[in-house]
C-alpha positions as MATLAB code, in Angstrom:
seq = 'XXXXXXXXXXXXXXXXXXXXXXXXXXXXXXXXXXXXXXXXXXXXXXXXXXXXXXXXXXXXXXXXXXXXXXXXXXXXXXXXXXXXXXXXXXXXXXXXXXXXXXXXXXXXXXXXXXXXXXXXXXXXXXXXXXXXXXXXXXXXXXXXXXXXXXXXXXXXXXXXXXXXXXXXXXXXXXXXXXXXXXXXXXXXXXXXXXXXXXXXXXXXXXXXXXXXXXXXXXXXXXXXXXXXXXXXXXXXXXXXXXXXXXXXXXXXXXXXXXXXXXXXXXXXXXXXXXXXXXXXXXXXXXXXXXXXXXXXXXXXXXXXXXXXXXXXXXXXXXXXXXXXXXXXXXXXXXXXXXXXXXXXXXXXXXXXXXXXXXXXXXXXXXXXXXXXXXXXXXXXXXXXXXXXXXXXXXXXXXXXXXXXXXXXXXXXXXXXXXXXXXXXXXXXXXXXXXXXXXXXXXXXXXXXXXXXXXXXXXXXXXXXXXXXXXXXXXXXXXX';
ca = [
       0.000    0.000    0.000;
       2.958    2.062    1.020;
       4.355    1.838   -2.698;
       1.083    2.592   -4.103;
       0.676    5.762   -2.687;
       3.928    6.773   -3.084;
       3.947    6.204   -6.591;
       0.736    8.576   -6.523;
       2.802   11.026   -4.987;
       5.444   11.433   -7.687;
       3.055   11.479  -10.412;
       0.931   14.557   -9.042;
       4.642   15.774   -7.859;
       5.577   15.043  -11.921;
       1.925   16.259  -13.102;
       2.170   19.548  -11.424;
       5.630   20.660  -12.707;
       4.207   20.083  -16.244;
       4.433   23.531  -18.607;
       0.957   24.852  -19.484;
       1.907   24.609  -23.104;
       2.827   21.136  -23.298;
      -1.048   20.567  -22.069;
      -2.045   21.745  -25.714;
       0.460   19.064  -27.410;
      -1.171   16.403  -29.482;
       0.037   13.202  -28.378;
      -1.885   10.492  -29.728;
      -1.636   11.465  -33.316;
       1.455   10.881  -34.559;
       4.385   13.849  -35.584;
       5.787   12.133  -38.680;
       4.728    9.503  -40.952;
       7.021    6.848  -42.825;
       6.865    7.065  -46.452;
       6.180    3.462  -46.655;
       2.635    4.127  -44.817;
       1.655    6.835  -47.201;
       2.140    4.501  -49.731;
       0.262    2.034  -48.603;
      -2.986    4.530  -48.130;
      -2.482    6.133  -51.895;
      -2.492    2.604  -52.995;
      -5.706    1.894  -51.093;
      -7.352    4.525  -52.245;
      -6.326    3.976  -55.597;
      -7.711    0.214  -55.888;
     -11.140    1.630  -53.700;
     -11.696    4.036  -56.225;
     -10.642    1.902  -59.589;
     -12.702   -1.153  -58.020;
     -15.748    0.850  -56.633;
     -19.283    0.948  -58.096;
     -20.740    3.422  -55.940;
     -22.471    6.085  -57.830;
     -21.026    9.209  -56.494;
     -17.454    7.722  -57.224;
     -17.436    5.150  -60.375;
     -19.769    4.722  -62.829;
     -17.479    2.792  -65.838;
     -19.433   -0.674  -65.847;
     -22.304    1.662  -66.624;
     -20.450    3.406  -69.712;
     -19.198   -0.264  -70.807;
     -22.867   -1.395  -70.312;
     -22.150   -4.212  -68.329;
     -24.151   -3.641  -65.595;
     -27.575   -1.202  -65.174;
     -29.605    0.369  -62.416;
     -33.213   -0.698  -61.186;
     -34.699    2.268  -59.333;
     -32.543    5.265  -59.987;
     -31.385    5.180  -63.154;
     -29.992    8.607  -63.587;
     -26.169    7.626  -64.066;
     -26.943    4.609  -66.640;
     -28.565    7.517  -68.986;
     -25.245    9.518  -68.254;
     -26.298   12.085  -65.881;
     -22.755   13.009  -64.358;
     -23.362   16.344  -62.780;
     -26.219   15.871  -59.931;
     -23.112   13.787  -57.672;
     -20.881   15.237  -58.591;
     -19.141   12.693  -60.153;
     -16.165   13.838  -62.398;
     -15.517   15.686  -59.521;
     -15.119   13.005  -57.324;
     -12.875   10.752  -59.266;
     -10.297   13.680  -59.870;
     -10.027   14.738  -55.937;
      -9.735   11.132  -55.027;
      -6.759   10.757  -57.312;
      -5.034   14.121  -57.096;
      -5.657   14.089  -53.223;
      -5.810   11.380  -51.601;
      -3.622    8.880  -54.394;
      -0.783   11.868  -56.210;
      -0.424   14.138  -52.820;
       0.585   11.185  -50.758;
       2.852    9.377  -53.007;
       4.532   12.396  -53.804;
       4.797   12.890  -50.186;
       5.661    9.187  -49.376;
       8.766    9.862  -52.235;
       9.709   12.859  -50.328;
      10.041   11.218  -47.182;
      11.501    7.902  -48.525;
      14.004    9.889  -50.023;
      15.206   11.558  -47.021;
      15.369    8.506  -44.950;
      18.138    6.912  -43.498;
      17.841    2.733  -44.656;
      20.957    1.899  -42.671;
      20.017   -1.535  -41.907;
      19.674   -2.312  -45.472;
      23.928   -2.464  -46.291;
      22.967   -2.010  -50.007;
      24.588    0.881  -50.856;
      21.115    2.576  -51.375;
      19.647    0.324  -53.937;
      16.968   -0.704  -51.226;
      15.907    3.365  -51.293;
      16.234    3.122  -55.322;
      14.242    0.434  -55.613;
      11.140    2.089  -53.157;
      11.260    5.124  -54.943;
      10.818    3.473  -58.391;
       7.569    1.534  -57.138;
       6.583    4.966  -55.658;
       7.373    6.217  -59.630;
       5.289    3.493  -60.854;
       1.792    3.811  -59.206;
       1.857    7.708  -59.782;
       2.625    7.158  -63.671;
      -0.445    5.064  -63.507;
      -2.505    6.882  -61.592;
      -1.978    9.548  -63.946;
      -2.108    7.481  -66.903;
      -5.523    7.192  -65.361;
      -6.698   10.855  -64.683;
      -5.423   11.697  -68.834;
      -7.710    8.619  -70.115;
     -10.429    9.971  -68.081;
     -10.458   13.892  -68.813;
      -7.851   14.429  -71.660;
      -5.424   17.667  -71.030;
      -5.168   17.600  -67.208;
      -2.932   19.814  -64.892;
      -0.032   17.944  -64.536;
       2.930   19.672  -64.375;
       2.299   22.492  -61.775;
      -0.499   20.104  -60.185;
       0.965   19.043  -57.207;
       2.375   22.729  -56.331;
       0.679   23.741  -53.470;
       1.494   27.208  -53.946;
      -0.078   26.806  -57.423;
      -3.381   28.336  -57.303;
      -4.324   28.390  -60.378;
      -2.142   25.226  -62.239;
      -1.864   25.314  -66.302;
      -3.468   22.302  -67.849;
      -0.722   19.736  -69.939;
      -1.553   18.941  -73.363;
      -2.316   15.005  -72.545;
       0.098   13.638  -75.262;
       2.558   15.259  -74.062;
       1.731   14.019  -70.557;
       1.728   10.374  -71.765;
       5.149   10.747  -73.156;
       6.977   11.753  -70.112;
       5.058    9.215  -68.071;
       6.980    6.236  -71.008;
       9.776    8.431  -69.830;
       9.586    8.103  -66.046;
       8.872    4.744  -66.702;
      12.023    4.530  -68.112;
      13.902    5.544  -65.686;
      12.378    3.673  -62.978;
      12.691    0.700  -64.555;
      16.412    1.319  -64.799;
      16.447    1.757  -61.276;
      15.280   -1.093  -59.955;
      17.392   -4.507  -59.049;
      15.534   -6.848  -58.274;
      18.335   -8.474  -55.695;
      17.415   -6.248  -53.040;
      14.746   -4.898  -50.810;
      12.022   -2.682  -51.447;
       8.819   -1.750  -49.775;
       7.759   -5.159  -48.538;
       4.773   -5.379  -46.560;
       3.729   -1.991  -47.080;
       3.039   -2.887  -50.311;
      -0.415   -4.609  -50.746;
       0.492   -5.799  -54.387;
       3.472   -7.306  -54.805;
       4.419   -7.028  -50.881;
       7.630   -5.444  -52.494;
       8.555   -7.983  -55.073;
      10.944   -5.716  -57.483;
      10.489   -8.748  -60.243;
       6.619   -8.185  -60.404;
       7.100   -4.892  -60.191;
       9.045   -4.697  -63.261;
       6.296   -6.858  -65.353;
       3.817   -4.810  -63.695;
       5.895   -1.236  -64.859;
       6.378   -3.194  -68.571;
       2.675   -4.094  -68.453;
       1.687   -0.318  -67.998;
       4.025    0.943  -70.808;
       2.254   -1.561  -73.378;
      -0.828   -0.252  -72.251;
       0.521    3.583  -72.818;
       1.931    2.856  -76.216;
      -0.846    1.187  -77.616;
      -3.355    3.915  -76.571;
      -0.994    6.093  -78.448;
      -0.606    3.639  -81.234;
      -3.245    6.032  -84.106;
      -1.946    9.482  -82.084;
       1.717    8.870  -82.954;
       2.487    5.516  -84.449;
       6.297    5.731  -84.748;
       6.518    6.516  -81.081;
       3.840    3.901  -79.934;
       5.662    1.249  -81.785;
       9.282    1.898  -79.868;
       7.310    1.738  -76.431;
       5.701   -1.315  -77.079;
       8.542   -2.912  -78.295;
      10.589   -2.402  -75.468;
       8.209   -3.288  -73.052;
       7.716   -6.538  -74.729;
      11.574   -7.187  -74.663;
      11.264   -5.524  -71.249;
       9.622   -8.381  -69.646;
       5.318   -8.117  -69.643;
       3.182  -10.429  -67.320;
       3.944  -13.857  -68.269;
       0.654  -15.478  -66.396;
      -2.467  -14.477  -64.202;
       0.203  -14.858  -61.015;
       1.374  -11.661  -62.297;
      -1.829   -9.926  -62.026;
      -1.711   -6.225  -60.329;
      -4.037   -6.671  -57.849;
      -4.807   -6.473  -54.227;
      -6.741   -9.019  -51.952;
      -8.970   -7.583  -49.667;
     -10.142   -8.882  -46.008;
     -13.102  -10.012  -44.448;
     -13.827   -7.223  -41.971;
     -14.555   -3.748  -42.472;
     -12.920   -1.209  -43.284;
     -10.520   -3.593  -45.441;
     -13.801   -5.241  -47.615;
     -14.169   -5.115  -51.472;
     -15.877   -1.362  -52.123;
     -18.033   -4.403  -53.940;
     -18.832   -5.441  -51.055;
     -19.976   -2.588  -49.060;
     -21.789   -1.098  -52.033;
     -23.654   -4.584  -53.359;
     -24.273   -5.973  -49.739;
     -23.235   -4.348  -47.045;
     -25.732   -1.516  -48.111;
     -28.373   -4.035  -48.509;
     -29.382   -2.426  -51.602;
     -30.091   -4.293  -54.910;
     -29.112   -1.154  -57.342;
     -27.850   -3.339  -60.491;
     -28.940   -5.858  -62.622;
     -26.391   -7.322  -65.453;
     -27.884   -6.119  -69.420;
     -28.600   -8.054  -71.980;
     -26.343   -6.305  -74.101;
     -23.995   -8.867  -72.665;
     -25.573  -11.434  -70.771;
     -27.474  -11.810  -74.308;
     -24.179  -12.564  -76.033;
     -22.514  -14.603  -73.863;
     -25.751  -17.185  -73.896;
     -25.438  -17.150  -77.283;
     -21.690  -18.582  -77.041;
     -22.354  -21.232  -74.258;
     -19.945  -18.526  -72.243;
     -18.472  -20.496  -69.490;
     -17.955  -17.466  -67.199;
     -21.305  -16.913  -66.524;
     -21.551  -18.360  -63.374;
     -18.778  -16.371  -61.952;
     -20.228  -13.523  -63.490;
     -23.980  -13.658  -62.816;
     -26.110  -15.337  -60.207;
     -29.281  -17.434  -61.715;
     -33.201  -15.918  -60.027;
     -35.724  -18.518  -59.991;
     -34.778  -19.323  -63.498;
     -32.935  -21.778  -65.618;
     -31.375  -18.848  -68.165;
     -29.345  -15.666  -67.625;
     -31.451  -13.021  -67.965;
     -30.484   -9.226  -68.420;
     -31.779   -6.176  -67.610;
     -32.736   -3.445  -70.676;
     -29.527   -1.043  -70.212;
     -31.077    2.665  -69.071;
     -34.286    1.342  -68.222;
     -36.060    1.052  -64.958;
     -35.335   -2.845  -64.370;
     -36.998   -4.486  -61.923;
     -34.393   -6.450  -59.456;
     -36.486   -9.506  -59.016;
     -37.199   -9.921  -62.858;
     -33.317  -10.292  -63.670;
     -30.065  -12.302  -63.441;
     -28.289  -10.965  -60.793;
     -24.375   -9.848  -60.070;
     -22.573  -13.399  -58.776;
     -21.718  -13.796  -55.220;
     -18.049  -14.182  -56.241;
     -18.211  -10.828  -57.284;
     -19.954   -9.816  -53.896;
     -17.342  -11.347  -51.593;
     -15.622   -9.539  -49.074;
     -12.536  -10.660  -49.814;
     -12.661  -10.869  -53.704;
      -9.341   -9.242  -55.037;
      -9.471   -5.896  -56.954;
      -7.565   -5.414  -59.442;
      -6.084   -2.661  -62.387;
      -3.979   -4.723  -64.785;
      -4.087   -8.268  -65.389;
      -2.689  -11.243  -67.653;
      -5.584  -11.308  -70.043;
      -5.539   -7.891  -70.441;
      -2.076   -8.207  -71.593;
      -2.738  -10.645  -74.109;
      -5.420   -8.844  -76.041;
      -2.528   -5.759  -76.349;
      -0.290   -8.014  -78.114;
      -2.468   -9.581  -79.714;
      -3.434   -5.778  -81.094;
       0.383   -5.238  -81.213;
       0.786   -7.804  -83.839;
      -1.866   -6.822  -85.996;
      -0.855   -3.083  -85.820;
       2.503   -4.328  -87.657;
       4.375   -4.169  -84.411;
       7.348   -6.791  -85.340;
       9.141   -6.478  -82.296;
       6.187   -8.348  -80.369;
       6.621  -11.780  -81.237;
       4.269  -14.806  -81.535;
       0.720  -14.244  -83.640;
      -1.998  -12.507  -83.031;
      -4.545  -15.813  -82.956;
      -2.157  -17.086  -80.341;
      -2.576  -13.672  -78.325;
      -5.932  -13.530  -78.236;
      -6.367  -17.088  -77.442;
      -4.356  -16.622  -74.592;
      -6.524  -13.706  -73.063;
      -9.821  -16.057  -73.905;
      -8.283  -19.260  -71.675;
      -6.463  -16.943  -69.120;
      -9.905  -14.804  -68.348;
     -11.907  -18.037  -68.349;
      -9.366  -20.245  -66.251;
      -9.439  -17.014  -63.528;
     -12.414  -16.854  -63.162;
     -12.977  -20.357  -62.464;
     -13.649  -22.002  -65.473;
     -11.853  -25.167  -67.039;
      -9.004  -25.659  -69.782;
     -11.246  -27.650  -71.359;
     -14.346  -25.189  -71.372;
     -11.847  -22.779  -72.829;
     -10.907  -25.050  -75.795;
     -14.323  -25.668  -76.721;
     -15.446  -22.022  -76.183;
     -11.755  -21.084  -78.882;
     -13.461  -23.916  -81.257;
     -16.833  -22.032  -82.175;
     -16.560  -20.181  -85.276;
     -17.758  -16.922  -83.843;
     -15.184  -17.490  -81.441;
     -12.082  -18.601  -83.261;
      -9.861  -16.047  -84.749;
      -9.641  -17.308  -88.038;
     -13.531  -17.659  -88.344;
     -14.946  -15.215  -86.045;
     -16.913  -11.962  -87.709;
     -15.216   -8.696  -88.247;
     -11.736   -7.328  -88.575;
      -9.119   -7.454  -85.832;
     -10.606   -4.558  -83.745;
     -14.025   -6.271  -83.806;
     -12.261   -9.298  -82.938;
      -9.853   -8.259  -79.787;
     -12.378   -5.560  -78.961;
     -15.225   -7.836  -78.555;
     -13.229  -10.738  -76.386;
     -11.516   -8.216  -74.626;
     -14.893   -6.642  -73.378;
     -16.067   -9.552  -72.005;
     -12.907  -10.411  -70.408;
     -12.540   -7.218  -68.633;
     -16.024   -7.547  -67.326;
     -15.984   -6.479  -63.643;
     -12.921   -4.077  -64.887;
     -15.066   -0.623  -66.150;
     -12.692    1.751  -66.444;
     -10.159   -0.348  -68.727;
     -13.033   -1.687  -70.798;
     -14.723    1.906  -71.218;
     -10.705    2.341  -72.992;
     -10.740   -0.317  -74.498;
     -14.004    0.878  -76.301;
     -12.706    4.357  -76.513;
      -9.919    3.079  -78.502;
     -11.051    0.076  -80.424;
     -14.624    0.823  -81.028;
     -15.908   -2.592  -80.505;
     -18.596   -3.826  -79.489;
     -21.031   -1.715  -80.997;
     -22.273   -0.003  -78.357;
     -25.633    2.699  -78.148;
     -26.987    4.588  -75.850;
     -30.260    4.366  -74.375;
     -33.231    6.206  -76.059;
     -33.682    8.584  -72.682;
     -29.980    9.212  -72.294;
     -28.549   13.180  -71.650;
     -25.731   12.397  -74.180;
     -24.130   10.044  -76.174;
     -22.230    7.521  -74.408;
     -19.317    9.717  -72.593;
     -16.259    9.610  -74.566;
     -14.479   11.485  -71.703;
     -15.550   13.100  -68.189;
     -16.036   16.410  -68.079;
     -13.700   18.667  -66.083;
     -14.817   19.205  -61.920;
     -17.567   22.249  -61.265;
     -14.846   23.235  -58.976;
     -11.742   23.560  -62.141;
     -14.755   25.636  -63.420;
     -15.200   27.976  -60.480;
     -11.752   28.271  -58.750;
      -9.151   27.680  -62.133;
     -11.845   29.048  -64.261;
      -9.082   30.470  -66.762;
      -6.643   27.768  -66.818;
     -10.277   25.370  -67.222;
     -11.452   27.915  -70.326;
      -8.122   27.654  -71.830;
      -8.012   23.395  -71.739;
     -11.637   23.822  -72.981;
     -10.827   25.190  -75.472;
      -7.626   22.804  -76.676;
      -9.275   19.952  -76.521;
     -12.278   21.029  -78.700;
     -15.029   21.814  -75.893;
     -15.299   20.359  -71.927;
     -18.110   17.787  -73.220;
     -18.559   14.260  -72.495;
     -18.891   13.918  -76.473;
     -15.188   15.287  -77.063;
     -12.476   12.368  -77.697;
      -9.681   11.848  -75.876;
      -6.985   13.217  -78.521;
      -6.173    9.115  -78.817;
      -9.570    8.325  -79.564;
      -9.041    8.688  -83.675;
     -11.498    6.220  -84.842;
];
């Protein structure tokens, strides 16, 4: 008791003796953050937002016309301005993804690794992956609005940032690839567990940074063909994803606030907002499509049913979206394996010699890579290849109708790549609904707030890009 008390003693004695300013210190939040941890929140933020269907924040499966509404069906007729939601999508990326991996570069950078007895490859190798996610999150925020602040973006004493002509953007981003590429080794350490893709695996993040640059070059493949054709090139000789292992992706867990966006906004909500369309469902029955079951959920019925895209749809009348897709834990993810394969398989057909291998081979390998993942057979993939309308000797069209067409149902679950995809290849034949506010958006239009607080900067990009509407391409977009 004696000890007690005297312990008491000394901590009023201690308490009292206290300065009155350190009473107004914070001392639960902490003073300084490792770069690793910003990281790690950017890229959070960054699959949330990429992998969300909310309304207010991602609306691509709409534009693709995978998926459409039941009871409000503003956003499915392309209403984009009562949430708000260009606006949304560029502060998430500029704020809460580009500030804090520029920050979490800024404080790797200055940070001692002593432990690591690499002679500062360890740092090198951080600092590229850093590189890396920015490049695509800006790769991103170009194939979404076109010219973009890009340059002076970042400048928080810029008030009133110039807007980068987006070709010129997408060049330096090949070229920061690049260089990042060259930095990285993968023989020594990097951001391990603070990185939820890889968990700092420099070898997947070079297939991953090669992956991207394919993807860059091939969107710039009618805009400047010479140029397109050197980046793709090298990032085939570079080292692209081999296999679905190599997937960018992160897996998500089973408690909140770690779920699948998917999740919260498809069950957690206990709303029933979307309904697949028949403008794919309808296809897919028509090719015995083995991924439907991983891709839809069967109601009271023996057939896959869609809903009419921009229509009220009533939930209980249609095929619903697949529990696999509604699991907490399903992975989210912004490039993958199949993906890769329909690129080459473009590649090739765009007269692209340095990309070995044929184009049929290509774009069987994305058909039999997107059926095995999502849980389909080797042997359902053969005989799905075999069908005329399948196989790429027999099937209808030229290439574009070809790859574009396999690749859209492969990227199903993937809206903002397949809304590119369509953007660049023009296939499938898409239309809008007969009630929509515009023709199916070819670009978002620039944030109410560029309007209000850059509102000269925002009239000058207007005007370069040929009018801030969603019917302007993206200066890629030549078809």
């Amino acid at each position: 008791m004696k000890k007690i008390i005297a312990f008491i003693l000394v901590f009023v004695v201690a308490a009292s003796c206290t300065k009155l300013e350190d009473l107004n210190k914070n001392i639960t939040d902490p003073i300084a953050v490792p770069g690793e941890s910003l990281f790690t929140g950017a890229q959070v933020n960054l699959f949330d937002q990429m992998v969300s269907t909310n309304v207010n924040n991602n609306i691509f499966r709409l534009f693709s016309q995978y998926w459409t509404e039941t009871t409000y069906i503003d956003e499915s007729n392309y209403d984009l301005t009562t949430r708000s939601i260009p606006d949304n999508h560029w502060n998430v990326l500029y704020r809460d993804v580009l500030m804090d991996l520029k920050e979490s570069a800024k404080i790797i950078a200055a940070t001692d690794y002593a432990t690591d007895a690499d002679n500062g490859q360890g740092k090198k190798n951080r600092l590229a992956i850093v590189e890396i996610m920015s490049v695509y999150t800006w790769s991103v925020l170009v194939g979404s609005f076109g010219n973009i602040p890009y340059t002076k973006a970042l400048d928080i004493a810029e008030l009133h940032p110039a807007y980068d002509d987006g070709m010129v953007i997408y060049k330096d981003l090949v070229s920061r690839l690049n260089a990042a590429i060259a930095n990285m080794d993968a023989a020594h350490a990097s951001l391990g567990v603070a990185d939820n893709m890889y968990q700092g695996d420099v070898t997947s993040w070079l297939k991953f940074a090669n992956s991207l640059k394919l993807n860059i070059g091939l969107l710039l493949a009618d805009a400047d063909n010479a140029f397109a054709r050197t980046t793709v090139e090298s990032a085939f000789a570079s080292g692209v994803f081999a296999s679905s292992a190599d997937n960018g992706k992160i897996v998500y867990l089973s408690t909140s606030p770690n779920t699948n966006p998917l999740y919260d906004d498809l069950v957690a909500s206990g709303r029933n907002d979307f309904v697949p369309t028949s403008v794919l469902v309808d296809p897919m029955n028509t090719l015995n499509d083995p991924r439907r079951p991983f891709y839809f959920a069967l109601n009271d019925t023996t057939a896959y049913i869609g809903g009419v895209y921009g229509a009220s749809n009533d939930y209980t009348k249609f095929s619903h979206i697949s529990d696999k897709i509604k699991e907490a834990t399903f992975e989210g993810t912004i490039i993958d394996y199949s993906e890769v394969e329909f690129l080459l398989a473009e590649a090739v057909e765009r007269g692209f010699t340095g990309v070995t291998g044929t184009a049929k081979d290509h774009y069987d390998n994305g058909i039999r890579a997107s059926i095995i993942y999502w849980g389909g057979t080797d042997a359902e993939a053969t005989t799905y290849l075999n069908q005329p309308a399948v196989a790429y000797t027999s099937a209808a069209g030229t290439w574009k109708e070809k790859i574009g067409t396999q690749a859209w149902f492969a990227l199903y679950n993937r809206g903002f790549e397949s809304w590119t995809e369509w953007r660049k290849l023009d296939y499938p034949a898409l239309v809008a609904p007969p009630d929509a506010n515009s023709v199916i958006p070819l670009r978002y239009t620039y944030p109410v707030a560029e309007q209000t607080l850059n509102a000269g900067q925002w009239t000058a990009a207007s005007a370069a890009i040929g009018g801030d509407n969603v019917g302007t391409k993206i200066f890629w977009d030549k078809q």
